[in-house]
N, C-alpha and C positions, 0 to 999 in steps of 0.2 A: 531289601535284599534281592538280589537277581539270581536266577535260577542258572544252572547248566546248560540249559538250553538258552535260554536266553542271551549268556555268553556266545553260544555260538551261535547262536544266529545274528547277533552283530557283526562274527567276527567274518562270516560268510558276505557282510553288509559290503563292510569294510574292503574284505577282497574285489568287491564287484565293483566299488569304489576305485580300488587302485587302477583298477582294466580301463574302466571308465576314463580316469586318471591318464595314462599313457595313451591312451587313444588321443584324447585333445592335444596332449603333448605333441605327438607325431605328428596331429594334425597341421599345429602353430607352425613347425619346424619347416612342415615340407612348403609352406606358405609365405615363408621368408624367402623371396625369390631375392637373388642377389649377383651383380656382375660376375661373371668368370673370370678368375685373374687380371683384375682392372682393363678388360673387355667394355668396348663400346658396346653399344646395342641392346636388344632388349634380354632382359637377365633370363638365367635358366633356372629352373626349377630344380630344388635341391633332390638327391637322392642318395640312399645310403646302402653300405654291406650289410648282406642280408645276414650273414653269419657273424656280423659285431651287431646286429640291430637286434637278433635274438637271442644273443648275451647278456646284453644291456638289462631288454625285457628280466629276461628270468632273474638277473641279480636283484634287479630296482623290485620288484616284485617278492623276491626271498628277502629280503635287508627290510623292506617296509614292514611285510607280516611281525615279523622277528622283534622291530620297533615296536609294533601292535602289543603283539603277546607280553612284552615285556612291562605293558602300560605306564606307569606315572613312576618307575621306579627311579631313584637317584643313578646319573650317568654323565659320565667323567669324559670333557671334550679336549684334545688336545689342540684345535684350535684356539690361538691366544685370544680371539673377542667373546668367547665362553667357558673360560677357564676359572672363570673367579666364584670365589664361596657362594655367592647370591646365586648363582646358574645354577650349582647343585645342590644348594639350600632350596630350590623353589622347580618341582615337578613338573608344572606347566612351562617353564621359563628352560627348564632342559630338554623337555619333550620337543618342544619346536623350534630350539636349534640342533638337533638331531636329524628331525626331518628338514629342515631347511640343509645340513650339509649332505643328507643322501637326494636332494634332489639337485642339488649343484653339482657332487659327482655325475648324477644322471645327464644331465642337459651337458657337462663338459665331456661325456662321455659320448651324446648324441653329436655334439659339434667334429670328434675325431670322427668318427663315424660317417659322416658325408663323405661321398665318394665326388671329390672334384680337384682343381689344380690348389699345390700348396698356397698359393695369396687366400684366394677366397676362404678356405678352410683356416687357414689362418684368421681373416677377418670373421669370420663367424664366432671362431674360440674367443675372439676377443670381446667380440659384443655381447656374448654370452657372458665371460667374467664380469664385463661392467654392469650388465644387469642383475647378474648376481650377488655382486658387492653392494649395488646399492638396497637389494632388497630383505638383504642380510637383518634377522629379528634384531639384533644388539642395535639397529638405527634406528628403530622406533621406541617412543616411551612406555607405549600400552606393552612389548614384549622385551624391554629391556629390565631382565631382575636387577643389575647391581645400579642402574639410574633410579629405578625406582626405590630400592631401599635408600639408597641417598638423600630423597626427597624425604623418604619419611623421617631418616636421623637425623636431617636438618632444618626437618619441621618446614618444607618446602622452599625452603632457603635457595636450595641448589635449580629447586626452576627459576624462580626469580633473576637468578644471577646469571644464570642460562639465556634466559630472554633480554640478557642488556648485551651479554656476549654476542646473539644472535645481530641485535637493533646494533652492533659497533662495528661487525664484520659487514653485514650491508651497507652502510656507511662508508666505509671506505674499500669496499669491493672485491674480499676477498678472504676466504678463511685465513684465522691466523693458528698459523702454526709453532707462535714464539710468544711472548710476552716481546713484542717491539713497541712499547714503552721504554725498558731500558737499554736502547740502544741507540748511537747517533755518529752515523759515519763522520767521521775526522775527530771525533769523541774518545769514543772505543774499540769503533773497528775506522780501519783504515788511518793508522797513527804512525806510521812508519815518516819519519823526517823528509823532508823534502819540498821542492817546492814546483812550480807549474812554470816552467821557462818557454812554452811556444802556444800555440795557439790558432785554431779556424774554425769553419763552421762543422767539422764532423769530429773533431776529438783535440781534447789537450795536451801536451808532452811532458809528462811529470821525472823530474830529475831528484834522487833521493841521496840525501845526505853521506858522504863515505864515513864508514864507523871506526875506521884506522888513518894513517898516515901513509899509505901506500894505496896504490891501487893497482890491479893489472890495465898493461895500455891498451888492450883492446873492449872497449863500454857492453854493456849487454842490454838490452831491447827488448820489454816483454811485450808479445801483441795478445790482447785476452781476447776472447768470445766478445762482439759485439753485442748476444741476444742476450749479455747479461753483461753487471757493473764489474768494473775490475778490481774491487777489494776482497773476489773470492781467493786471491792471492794473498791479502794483506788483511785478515780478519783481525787478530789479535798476535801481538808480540810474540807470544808462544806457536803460535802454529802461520808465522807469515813467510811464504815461500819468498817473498820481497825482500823481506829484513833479513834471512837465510842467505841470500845470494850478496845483498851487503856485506854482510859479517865476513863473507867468503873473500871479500874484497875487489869487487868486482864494482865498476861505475855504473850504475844501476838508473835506466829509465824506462818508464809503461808509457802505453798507449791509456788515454781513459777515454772510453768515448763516449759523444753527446748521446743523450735521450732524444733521439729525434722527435720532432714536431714541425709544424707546416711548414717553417720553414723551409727545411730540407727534403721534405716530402717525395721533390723531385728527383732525389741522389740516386745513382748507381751504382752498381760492383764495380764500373769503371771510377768512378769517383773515390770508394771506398780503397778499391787498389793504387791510383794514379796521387790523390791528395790526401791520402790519409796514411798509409803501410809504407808506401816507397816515400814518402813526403816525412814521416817518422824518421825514418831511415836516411836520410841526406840530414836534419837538422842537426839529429845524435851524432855523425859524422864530422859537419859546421861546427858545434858544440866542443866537442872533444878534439878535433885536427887527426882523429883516428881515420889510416887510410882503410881499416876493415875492422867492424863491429863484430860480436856474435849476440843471435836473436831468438826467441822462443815464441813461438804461438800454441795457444792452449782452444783446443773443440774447434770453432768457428775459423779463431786466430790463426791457427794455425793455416788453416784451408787459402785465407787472406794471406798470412804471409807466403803459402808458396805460390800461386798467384803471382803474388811480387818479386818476387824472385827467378820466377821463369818471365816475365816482362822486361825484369832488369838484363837478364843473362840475354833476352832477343835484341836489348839494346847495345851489347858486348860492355858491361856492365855487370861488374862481381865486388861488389861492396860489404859484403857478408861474407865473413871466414867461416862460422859453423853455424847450424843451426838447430833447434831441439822444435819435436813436434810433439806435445803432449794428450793424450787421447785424443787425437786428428784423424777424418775423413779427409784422403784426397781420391783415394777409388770408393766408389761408393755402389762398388757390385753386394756389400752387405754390410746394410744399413737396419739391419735387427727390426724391431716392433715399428720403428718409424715408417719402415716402410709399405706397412698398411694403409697407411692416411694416400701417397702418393701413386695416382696415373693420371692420364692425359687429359680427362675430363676434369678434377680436380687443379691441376694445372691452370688450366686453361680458364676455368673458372677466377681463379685468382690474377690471372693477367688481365685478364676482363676488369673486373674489381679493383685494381691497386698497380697495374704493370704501368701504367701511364703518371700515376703520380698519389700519390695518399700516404696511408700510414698501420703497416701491421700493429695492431697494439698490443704492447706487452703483455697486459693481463691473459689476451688468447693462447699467445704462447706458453706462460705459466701454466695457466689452466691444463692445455694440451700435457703439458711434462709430467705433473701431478697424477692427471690419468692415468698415464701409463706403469702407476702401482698406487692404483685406490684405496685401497683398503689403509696404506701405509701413510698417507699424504693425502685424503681428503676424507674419509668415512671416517678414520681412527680421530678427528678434531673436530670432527660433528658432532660424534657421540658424547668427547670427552667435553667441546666448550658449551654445546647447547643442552645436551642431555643432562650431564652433571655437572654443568654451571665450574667448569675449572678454570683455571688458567694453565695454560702450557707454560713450561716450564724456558728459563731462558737460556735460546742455544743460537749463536752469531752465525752458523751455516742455514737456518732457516731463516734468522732473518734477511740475509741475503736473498735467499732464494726468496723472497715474497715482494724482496726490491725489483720490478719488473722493470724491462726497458720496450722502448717503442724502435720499430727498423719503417726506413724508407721502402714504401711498395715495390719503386721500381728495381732498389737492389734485391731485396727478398724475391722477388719473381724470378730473376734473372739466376738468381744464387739456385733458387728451386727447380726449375730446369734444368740447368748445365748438370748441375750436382746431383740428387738426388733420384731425378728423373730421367736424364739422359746419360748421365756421367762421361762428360765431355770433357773432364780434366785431366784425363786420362790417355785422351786420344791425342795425339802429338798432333796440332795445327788447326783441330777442329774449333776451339776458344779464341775467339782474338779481343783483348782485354789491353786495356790503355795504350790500344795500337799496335799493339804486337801479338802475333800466333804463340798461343801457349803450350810448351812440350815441357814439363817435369822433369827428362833426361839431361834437359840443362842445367838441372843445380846439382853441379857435382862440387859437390863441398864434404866434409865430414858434417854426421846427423845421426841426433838422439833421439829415436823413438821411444816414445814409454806410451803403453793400454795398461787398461784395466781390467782384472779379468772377469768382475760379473758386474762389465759395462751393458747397462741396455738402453744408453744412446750409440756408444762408440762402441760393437760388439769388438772381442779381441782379434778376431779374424779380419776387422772392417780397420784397425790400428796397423795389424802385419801388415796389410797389401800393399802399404805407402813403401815397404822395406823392396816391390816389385818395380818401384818405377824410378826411385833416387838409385843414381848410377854411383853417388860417390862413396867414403869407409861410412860404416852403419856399426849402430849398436842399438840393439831393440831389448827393450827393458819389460816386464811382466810385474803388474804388483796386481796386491789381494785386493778387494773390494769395487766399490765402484766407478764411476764418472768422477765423482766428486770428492768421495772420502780416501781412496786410492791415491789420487794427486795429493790433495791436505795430509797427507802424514806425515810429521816432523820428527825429526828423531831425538829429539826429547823423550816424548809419549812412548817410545819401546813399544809400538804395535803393527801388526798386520806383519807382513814380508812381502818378498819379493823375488822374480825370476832373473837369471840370465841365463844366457848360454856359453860358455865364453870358449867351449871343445870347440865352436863355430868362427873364435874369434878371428883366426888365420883366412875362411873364408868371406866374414862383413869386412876384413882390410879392402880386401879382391873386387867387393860390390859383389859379390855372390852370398845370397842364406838359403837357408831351404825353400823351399817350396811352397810351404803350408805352415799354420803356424802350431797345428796339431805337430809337425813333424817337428818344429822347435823345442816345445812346451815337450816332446819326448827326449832330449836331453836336454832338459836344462835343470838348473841346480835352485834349490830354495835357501834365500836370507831368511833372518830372524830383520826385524824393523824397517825402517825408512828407507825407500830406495836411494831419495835425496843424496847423502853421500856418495854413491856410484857416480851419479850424475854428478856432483862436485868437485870430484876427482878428472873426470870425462872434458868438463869444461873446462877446468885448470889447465889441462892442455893442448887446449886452445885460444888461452889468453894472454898469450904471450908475456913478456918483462914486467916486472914492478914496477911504478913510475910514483911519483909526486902524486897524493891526493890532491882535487883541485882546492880552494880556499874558499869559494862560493858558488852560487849557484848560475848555470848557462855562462854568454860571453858576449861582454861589452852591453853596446844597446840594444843590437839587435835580437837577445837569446837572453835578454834581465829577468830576474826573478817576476811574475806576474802577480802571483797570489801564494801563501802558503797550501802545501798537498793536504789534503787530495785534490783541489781544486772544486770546482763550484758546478762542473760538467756530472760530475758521479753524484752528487745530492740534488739534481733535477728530477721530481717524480715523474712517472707513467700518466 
């Protein structure tokens, strides 16, 4: 038994512990010297408000006691990786994630706290979450209660099974966040009819089956994201944005493009736009006898097709009736969390590296995306495949996403500059791309923009700005969710919603919208489901007359069926 004093004289221990505590903190902090605003030269040393620094203190110091005092008793984390019975079943296993989440307040509280330019304080919050995510107790076994009760009701079962999970993702390079076992593009995902009528060395021209006997005569051209395969369109029958625009009736061709490899190593954004985007776009053309197509680019794609588009338009060349750009960067004055990783040293580094010729590899890329929410998409399938020996459950958007693709150095440098770092697609003349000065004010066409609004690649402010540079009618679209899940909602499934504005609509006729897209997002109206239909409607007219489905696939010899879709380009691993 311990005495009253004894008590406190620990407890005295323990405060002098915390002081102690916070001093090394501060000390670590102020030791992280780190560029200013992606500033050349030698880094400054960090400093902070002195009236947030002795907030901080006195909270982190009342909140710790408070933990103290309250010792080993059961306490309830709203946090979802210590929410479950075993954490409050087990005193030591709640106590220290308790302390573990009041010092990850503290350190994200020391991160705002620096007094410096938004980037660097930015990159600090960030390094601070990823070191907190990963040090997070639920990732180790000696501090994880509900892995270790597992072990013991499975009579160790679950490590064992945990350690094949570990030895199978080494093995092929990369946490899994699916059972992809059951899944096998052209199998299950990517089933949409059709078949592969063209063909080079950067991408194949997949032409899809019409599901009626009519079709509208102008074809539609999807351009996906090259940093990733293009069956995030065409996952499954129920949610395939591909097989949706058939049904619509619409003669329906993608872009798939190659897994680069050494091949290609040497390719450029001049290549990618000159024989790949406008090279799509004359086949579908040839193809069809259609004297104007309409075309969709989705993230990357999009950026590519307009790209193509203002090259054609320098060439007095308008082969494109409308076009839709779905969470696309073409300003890339805000480019959200990505724009951490990017300034001039880093740049420059990478041109060094891979601007002459080599090979980004996909897995970096993945990897890099994943990061930018850890907890959700790499720590939460550590815990679950190695700690408790599970299997993730199967879901066809993650297998996708762990389907990497590899880009040519020299186009990714080139893309990394113009775009993200200088944003020079922007500037009318300053791009000159397949030979011709690039200005955006040239594609005045009709164009459907759709963001997402808790996009954090494509923020929804970094979606509006494209609505500042296309001169032609605009209708910018607003849906729930993210990047990925935002686009995929069918409306089948009855979920999420979605914005317009349409009190605006008289001025997107004009090429005038507001200003901001906070100023939009302030009148605009909320759907119940899928934006999809809006969009269906939007393109219906623009595609002109009913004609004749055609009878087979491409024309004559030169546009013959090649291979059945998806083609042989999308099932190339990384």
């Amino acid at each position: 038994m311990h005495s009253e004093a004894d008590w406190a004289a620990a407890t005295r221990k323990f405060q002098q512990s915390l002081g102690d505590s916070w001093g090394k903190a501060m000390q670590s902090f102020q030791q992280m010297d780190l560029p200013q605003g992606g500033q050349t030269g030698a880094p400054a040393p960090l400093s902070f408000a002195p009236e947030k620094l002795q907030q901080l203190r006195q909270a982190y110091l009342n909140e710790a006691s408070e933990l103290w005092n309250q010792g080993l008793q059961p306490k309830t984390s709203t946090d979802r990786r210590f929410t479950g019975a075993a954490w409050n079943a087990n005193p030591v296993a709640a106590f220290s994630a308790s302390a573990y989440l009041l010092n990850a307040r503290t350190l994200l509280g020391l991160a705002d706290a620096v007094e410096a330019d938004a980037k660097t304080k930015a990159r600090l919050r960030f390094a601070v979450e990823q070191w907190m995510a990963a040090s997070a107790p639920s990732n180790f076994m000696a501090l994880n209660a509900e892995a270790q009760s597992k072990a013991i009701e499975t009579k160790g079962e679950s490590i064992a099974q945990g350690m094949k999970n570990l030895l199978a993702d080494i093995q092929q390079g990369h946490v899994s966040m699916t059972d992809e076992s059951l899944f096998e593009v052209g199998r299950n995902v990517a089933t949409t009819e059709g078949a592969v009528v063209f063909e080079n060395e950067l991408f194949q021209l997949i032409e899809y089956k019409p599901s009626g006997k009519q079709v509208y005569e102008r074809p539609f051209l999807f351009v996906p994201p090259c940093i990733n395969k293009f069956y995030i369109l065409d996952l499954q029958p129920e949610n395939s944005l591909i097989k949706y625009v058939v049904d619509q009736g619409h003669r329906t061709f993608v872009v798939s493009w190659r897994n680069a490899d050494e091949s290609v190593q040497d390719k450029t954004w001049d290549d990618y736009i000159d024989d790949a985007a406008i090279k799509a776009i004359e086949v579908v053309r040839e193809i069809t006898g259609a004297k104007k197509i309409n075309a969709l680019g989705f993230c990357v794609g999009g950026t590519i097709l307009s790209t193509a588009l203002a090259a054609l338009a320098a060439r007095d060349e308008k082969p494109v009736a409308s076009a839709t750009f779905l969470t696309t960067l073409l300003d890339f004055s805000d480019t959200g969390i990505l724009d951490l990783f990017i300034d001039e040293p880093m740049v420059k580094y990478r041109e060094m590296q891979m601007g002459k010729g080599g090979l980004l590899k996909g897995q970096e890329l993945a990897t890099t995306f994943s990061f930018l929410r850890p907890n959700d998409l790499v720590w939460n399938y550590v815990v679950g495949n190695y700690l408790k020996g599970e299997t993730p459950p199967p879901f066809d958007l993650l297998y996708w996403n762990s389907d990497s693709t590899n880009l040519p150095g020299p186009m990714y440098t080139w893309y990394l500059r113009n775009t993200y770092f200088e944003n020079n697609l922007v500037k009318p003349g300053k791009c000159k791309v397949a030979g011709q000065k690039i200005d955006l004010s040239s594609i005045d066409m009709p164009v459907y923009i759709y963001g997402s609004r808790e996009d954090h690649i494509v923020p929804i402010a970094g979606a509006y700005a494209s609505t500042r540079h296309l001169p032609g009618k605009k209708r910018f679209v607003m849906g729930a969710s993210g990047h990925i899940a935002g686009v995929i909602n069918p409306p089948a499934k009855n979920k999420r919603s979605y914005w317009t504005n349409d009190a605006r609509s008289g001025a997107a006729r004009s090429g005038k919208m507001p200003a901001s897209v906070d100023d939009w997002i302030a009148g605009a109206k909320e759907h119940p489901g899928s934006w999809w239909p809006d969009w269906a409607g939007w393109l219906k007219g623009n595609a002109g007359k009913l004609v004749a489905a055609p009878k087979g696939y491409g024309k004559g010899a030169k546009y013959k069926a090649i291979e059945p879709a998806p083609g042989r380009y999308v099932k190339a691993k990384a």
